[in-house]
Each structure stands twice: as structure tokens, then as C-alpha cells.
C-alpha positions in Angstrom: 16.8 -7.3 -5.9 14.5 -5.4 -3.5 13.2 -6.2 0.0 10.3 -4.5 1.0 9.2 -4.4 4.7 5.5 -3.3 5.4 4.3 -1.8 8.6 1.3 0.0 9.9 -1.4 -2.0 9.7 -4.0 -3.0 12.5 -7.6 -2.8 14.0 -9.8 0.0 13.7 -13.0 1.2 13.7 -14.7 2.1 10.6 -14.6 5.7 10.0 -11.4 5.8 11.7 -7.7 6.4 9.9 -4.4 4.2 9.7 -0.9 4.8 7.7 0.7 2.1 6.0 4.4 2.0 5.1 6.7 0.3 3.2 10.7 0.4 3.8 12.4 -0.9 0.2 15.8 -2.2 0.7 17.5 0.2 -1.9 16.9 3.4 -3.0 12.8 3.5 -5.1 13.8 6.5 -7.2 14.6 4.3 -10.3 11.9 1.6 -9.7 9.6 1.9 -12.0 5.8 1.4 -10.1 5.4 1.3 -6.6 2.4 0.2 -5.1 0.0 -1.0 -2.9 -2.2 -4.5 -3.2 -4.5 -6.3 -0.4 -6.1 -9.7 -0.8 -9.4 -10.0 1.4 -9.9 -13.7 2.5 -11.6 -15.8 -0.4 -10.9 -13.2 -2.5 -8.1 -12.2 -5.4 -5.2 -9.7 -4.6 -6.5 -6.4 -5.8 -4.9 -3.3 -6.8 -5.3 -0.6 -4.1 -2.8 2.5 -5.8 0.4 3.0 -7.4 2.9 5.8 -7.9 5.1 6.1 -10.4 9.0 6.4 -11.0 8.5 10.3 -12.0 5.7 10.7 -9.3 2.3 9.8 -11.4 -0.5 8.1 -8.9 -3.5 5.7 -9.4 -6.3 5.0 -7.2 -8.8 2.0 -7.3 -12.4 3.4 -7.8 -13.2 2.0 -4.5 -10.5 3.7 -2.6 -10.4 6.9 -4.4 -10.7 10.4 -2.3 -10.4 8.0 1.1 -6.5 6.6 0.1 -3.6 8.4 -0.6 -0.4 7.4 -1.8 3.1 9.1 -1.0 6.7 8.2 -1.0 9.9 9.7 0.7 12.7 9.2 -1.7 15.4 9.9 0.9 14.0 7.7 3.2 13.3 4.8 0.8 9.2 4.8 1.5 6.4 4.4 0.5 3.0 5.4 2.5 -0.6 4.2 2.4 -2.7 7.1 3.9 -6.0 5.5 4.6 -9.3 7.6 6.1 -12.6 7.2 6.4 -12.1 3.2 6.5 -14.8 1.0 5.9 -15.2 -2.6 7.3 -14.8 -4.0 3.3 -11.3 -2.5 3.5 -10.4 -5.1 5.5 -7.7 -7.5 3.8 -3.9 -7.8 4.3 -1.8 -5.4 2.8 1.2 -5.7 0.4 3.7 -3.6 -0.8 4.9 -4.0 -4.5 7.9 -2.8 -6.5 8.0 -3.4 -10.0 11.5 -3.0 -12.0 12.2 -5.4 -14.5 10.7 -8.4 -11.8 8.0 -8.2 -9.3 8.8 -7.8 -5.5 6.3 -8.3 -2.3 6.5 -7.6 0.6 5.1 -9.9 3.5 2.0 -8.1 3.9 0.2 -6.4 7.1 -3.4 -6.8 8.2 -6.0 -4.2 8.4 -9.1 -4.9 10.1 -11.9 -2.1 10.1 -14.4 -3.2 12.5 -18.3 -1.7 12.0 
């Protein structure tokens, strides 16, 4: 089993820049994909990016060159560096950790005013 905890998140201004982190209850080097989703009100939970167990990353198109994914291995993290936000990035935020089942995290909100 893995508990993931999800931090970071908040209001800013579009334009502006905010870190999102994700504290997995074991160690994430032998989880598979490690990633991060958001679900906009009305809307369906999306892919944002993922990383991979040997280090591989994946952006959405919409996100791409704006988003970038890290971890810390020793630290058992995973980040969500996020510039240049636009208002339509607003949505709350989940971690994910994929091994053999799926875990979530309880999300964080991230509202980019205009």
C-alpha cells in the first residue's frame, strides 16, 4: 500500500509560479509511474505528467514547456513545478502512484486568477 500526501497548492495570479509536492508513504523508487492528475469542476480528471520508475517523463500538450516534473528518491517525493500559470489551470490536484493498484492522494487546489 502507498499513502500519498499532496501539498503546495493555492491562489495565484496568472503568470505567476507554484510547486506542488507529493510525500509517498514508502520509498517511489520501485513504483512503477508516478504522476500528476487535476480534475477542473464539471470536468474529467486529466492527466497532467508522469515519471517513470527508471526516470522517463510525460507532459500533457497543454502543460508542456510551463510544467515540470521531478522526484527526490531519498526523500520519497514527487514535485509539480508549475510557471507561467494560466487561469484554465485551475482544478484540484492529485498525486498518483501506480504499482500493481492505483493510489490517490487527497488532492490540493490551485486557483490561477486572470
Amino acid at each position: 500500500q502507498v499513502q500519498l500526501v499532496e501539498s503546495g497548492g493555492g491562489l495565484v495570479q496568472a503568470g505567476g509560479s507554484l510547486r506542488l509536492s507529493c510525500v509517498a508513504s514508502r520509498s517511489i523508487f520501485s513504483i512503477n509511474v508516478m504522476g500528476w492528475y487535476r480534475q477542473a469542476p464539471g470536468k474529467e480528471r486529466e492527466s497532467v505528467a508522469y515519471i517513470t520508475s527508471n526516470g522517463n517523463t510525460n507532459y500533457a500538450d497543454s502543460v508542456k514547456g510551463r510544467f515540470t516534473i521531478s522526484r527526490d528518491i531519498v526523500q520519497n517525493t514527487v514535485y509539480l513545478q508549475m510557471k507561467n500559470l494560466k487561469p484554465e489551470d485551475t482544478a484540484v490536484y492529485y498525486c498518483n502512484a501506480m504499482t500493481t493498484l492505483n493510489y490517490w492522494g487527497q488532492g490540493t487546489q490551485v486557483t490561477v486568477s486572470s
